[in-house]
TORGULUM-949121 format. One record per atom (N, C-alpha, C): x, y, z; residue in three letters; residue number from 1. Coordinates in nm, 2 decimals. Each point is the difference from the previous one (the first is absolute). Example, Ala and Ser with C-alpha at 12.3 -4.5 7.8 and 13.67 -1.06 7.14 Angstrom:
- x | y | z | torgu | lumke
- 1.32 | -0.57 | 0.78 | ala | 1
- -0.09 | 0.12 | 0.00 | ala | 1
- 0.09 | 0.12 | 0.00 | ala | 1
- -0.04 | 0.11 | -0.07 | ser | 2
- 0.09 | 0.11 | 0.00 | ser | 2
- -0.08 | 0.11 | 0.08 | ser | 2
% end
This chain:
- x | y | z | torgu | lumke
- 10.62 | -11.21 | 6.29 | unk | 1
- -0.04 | -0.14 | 0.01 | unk | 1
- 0.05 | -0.08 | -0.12 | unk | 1
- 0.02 | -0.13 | 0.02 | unk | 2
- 0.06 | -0.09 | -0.10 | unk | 2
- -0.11 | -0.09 | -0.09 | unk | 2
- 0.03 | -0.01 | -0.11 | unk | 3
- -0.16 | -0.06 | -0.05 | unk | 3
- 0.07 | -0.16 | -0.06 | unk | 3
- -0.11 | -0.08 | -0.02 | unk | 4
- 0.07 | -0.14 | -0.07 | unk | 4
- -0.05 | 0.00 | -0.14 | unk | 4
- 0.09 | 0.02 | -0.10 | unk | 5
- -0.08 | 0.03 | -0.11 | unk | 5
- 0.00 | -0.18 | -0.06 | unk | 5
- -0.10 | -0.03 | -0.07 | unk | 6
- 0.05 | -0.13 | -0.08 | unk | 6
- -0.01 | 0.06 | -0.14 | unk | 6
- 0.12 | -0.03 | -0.06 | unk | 7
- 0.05 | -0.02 | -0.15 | unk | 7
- -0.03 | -0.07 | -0.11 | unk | 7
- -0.06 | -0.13 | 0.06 | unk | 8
- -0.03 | -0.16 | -0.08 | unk | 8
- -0.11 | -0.05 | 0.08 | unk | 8
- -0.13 | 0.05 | -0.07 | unk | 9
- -0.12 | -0.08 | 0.07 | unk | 9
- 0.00 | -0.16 | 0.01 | unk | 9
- 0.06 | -0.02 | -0.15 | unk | 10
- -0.02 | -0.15 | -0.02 | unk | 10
- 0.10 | -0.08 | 0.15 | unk | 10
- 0.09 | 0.02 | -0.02 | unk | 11
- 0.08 | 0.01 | 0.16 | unk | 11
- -0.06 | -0.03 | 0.11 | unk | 11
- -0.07 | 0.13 | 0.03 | unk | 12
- -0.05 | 0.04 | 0.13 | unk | 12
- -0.14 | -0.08 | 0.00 | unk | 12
- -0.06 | -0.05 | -0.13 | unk | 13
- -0.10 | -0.14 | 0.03 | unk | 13
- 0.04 | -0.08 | 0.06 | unk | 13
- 0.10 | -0.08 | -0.08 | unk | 14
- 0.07 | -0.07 | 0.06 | unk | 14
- 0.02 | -0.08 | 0.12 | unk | 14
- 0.10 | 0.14 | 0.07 | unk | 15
- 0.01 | 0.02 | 0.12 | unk | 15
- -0.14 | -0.06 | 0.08 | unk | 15
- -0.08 | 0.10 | 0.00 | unk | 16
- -0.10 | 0.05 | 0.08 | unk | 16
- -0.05 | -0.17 | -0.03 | unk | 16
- -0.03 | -0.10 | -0.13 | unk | 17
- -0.10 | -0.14 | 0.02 | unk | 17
- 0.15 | -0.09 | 0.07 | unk | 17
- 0.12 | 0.05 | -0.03 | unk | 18
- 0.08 | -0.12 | 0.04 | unk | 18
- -0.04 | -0.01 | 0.16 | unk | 18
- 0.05 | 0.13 | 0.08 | unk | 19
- -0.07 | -0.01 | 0.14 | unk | 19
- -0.09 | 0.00 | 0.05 | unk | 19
- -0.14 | -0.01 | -0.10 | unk | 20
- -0.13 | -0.06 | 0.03 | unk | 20
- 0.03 | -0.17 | 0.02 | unk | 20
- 0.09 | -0.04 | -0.08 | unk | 21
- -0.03 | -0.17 | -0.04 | unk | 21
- 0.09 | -0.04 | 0.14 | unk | 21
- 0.14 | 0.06 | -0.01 | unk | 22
- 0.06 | 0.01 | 0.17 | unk | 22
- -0.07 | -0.03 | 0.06 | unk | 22
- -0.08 | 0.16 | 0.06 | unk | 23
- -0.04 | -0.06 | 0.18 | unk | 23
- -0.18 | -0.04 | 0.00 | unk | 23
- 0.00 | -0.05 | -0.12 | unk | 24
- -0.11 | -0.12 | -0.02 | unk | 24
- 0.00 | -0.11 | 0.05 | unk | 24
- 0.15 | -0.04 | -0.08 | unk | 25
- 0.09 | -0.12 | 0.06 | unk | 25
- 0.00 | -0.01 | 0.11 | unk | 25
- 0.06 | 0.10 | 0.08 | unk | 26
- 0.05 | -0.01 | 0.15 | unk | 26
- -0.14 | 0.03 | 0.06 | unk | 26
- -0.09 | -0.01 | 0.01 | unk | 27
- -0.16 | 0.01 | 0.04 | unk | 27
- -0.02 | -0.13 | 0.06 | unk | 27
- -0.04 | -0.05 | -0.16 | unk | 28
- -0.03 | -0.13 | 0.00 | unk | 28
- 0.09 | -0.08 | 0.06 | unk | 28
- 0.13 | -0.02 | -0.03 | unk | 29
- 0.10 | -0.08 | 0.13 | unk | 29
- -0.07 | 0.01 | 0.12 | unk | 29
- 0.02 | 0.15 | 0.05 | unk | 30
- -0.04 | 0.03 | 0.16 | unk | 30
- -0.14 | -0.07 | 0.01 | unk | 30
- -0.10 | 0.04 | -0.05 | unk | 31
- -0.15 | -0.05 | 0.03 | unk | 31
- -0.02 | -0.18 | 0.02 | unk | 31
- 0.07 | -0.01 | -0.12 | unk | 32
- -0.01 | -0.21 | -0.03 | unk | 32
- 0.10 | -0.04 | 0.14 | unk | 32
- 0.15 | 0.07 | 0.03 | unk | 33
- 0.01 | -0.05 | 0.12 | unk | 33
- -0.08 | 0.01 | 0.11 | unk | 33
- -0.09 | 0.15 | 0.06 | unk | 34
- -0.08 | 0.02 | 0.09 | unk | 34
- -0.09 | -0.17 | -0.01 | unk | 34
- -0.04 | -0.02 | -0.11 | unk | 35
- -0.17 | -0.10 | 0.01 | unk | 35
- 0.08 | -0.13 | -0.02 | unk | 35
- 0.19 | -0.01 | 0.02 | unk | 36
- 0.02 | -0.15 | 0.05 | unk | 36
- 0.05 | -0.09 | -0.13 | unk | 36
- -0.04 | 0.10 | -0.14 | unk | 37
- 0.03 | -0.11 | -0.09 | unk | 37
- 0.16 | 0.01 | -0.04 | unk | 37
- 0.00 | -0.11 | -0.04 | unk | 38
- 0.18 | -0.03 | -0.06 | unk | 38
- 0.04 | 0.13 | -0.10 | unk | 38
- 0.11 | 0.05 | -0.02 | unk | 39
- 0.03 | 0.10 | -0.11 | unk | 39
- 0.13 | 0.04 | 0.00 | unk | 39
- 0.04 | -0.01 | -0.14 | unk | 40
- 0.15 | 0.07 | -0.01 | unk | 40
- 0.05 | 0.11 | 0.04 | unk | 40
- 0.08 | 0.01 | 0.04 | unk | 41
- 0.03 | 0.09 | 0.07 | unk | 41
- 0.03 | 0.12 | -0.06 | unk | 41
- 0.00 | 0.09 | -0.04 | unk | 42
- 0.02 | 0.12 | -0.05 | unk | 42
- 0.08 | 0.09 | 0.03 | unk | 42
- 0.13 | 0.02 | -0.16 | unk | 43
- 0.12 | 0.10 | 0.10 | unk | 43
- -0.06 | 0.15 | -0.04 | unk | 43
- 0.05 | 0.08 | 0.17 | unk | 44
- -0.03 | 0.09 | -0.05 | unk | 44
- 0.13 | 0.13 | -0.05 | unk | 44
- -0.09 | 0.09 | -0.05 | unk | 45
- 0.10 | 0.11 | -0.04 | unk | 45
- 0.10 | 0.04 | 0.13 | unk | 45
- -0.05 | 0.02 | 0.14 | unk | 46
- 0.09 | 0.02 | 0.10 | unk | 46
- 0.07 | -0.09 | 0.03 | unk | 46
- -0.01 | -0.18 | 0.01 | unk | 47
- 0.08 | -0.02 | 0.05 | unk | 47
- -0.06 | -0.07 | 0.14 | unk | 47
- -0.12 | 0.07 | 0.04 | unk | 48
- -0.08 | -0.02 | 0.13 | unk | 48
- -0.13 | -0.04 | -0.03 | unk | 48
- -0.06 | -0.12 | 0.10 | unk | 49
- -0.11 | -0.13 | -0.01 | unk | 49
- -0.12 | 0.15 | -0.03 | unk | 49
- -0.10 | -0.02 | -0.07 | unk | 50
- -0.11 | 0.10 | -0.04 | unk | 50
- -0.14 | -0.09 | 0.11 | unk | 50
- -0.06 | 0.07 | 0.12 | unk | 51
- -0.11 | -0.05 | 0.04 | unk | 51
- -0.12 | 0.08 | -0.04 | unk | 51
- -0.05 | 0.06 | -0.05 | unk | 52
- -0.07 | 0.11 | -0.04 | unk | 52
- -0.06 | 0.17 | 0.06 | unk | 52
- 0.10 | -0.03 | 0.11 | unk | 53
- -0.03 | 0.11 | 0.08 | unk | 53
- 0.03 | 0.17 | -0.08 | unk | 53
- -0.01 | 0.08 | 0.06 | unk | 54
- -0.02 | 0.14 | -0.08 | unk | 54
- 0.20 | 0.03 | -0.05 | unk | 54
- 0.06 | -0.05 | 0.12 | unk | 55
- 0.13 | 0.06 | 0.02 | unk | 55
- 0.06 | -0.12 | -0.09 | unk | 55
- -0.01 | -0.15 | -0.05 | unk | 56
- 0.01 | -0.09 | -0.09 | unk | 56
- -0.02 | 0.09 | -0.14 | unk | 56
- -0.11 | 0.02 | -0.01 | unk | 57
- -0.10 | 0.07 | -0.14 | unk | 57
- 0.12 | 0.11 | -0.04 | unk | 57
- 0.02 | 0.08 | 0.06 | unk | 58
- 0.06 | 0.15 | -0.04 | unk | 58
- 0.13 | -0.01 | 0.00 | unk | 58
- 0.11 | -0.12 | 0.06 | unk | 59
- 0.10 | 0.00 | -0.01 | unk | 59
- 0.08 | -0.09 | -0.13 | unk | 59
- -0.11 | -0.07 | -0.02 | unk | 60
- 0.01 | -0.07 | -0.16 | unk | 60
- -0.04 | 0.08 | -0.12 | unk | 60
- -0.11 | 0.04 | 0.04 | unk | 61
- -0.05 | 0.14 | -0.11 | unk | 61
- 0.17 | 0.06 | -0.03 | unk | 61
- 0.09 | 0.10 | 0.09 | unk | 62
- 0.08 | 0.08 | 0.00 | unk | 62
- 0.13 | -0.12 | -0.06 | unk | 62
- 0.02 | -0.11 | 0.06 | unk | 63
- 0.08 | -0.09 | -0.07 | unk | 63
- -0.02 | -0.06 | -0.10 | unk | 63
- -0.12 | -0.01 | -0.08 | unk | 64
- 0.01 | -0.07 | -0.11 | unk | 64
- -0.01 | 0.17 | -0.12 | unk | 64
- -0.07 | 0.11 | 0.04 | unk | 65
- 0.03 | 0.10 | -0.05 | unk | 65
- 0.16 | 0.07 | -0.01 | unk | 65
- 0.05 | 0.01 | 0.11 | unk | 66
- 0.09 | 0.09 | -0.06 | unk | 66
- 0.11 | -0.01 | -0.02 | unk | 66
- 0.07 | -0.08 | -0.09 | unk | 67
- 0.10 | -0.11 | -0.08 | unk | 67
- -0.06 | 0.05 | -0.13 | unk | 67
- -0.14 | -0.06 | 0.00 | unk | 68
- -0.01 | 0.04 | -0.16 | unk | 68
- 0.01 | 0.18 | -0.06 | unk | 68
- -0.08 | 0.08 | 0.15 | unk | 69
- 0.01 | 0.14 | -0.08 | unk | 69
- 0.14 | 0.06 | 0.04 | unk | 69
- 0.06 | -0.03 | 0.02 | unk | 70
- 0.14 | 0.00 | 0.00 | unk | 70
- 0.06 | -0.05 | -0.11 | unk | 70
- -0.01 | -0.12 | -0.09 | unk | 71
- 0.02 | 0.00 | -0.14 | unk | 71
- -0.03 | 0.08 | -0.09 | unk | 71
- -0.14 | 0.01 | 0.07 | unk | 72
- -0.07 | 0.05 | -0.12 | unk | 72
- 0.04 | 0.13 | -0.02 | unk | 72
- 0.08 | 0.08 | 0.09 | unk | 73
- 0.03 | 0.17 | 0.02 | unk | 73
- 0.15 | -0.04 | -0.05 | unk | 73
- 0.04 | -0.05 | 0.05 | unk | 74
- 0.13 | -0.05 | -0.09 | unk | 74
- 0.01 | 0.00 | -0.18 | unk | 74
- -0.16 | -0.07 | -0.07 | unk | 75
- -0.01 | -0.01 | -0.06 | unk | 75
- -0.10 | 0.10 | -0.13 | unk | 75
- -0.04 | 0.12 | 0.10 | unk | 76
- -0.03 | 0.09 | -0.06 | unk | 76
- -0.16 | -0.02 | 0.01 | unk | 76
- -0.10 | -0.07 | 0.06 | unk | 77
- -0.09 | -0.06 | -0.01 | unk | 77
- -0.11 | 0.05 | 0.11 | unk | 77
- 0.09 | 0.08 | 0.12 | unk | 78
- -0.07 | 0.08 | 0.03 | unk | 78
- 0.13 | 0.13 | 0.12 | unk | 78
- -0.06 | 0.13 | 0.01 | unk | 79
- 0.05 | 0.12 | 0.00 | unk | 79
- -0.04 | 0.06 | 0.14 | unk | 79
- 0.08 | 0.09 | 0.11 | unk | 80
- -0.04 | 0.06 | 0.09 | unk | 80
- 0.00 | 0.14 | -0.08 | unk | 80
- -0.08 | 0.05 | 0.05 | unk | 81
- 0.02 | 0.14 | -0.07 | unk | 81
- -0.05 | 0.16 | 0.09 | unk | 81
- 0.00 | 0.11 | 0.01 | unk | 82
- -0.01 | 0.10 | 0.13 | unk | 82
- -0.10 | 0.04 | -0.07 | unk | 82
- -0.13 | -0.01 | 0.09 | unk | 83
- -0.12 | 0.06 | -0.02 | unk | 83
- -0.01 | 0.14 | 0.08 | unk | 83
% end
């Protein structure tokens, strides 16, 4: 089995609050459109309109995720390793 090690917690905070603040963002877009009010439009990591549905939620999750741990493995920041 393959394990995700992280390297750089400070990093891996990071990470973990930047795509808290993300699909916060993309929430509240979806919801404020649901109840009608005016709102900027919000780009997302994919590319594709965010309505808040489950299959919306988890394909931005994976697009706004994995670019960065992809640098960041690039960058030494975090490690696969054989458990």
């Amino acid at each position: 089995m393959t394990y995700f090690q992280i390297e750089d917690t400070k990093w891996a905070d990071g990470l973990q609050s930047g795509l808290e603040e993300y699909m916060m963002t993309l929430q509240e877009s979806a919801y404020a459109e649901e109840e009608g009010e005016e709102i900027e439009e919000v780009e997302t990591a994919s590319g594709i309109a965010f309505c808040g549905c489950d299959t919306c939620y988890y394909r931005e999750i994976l697009c706004y995720l994995t670019p960065r741990i992809l640098e960041g493995g690039a960058e030494g920041k975090v490690t696969l390793t054989d458990g």
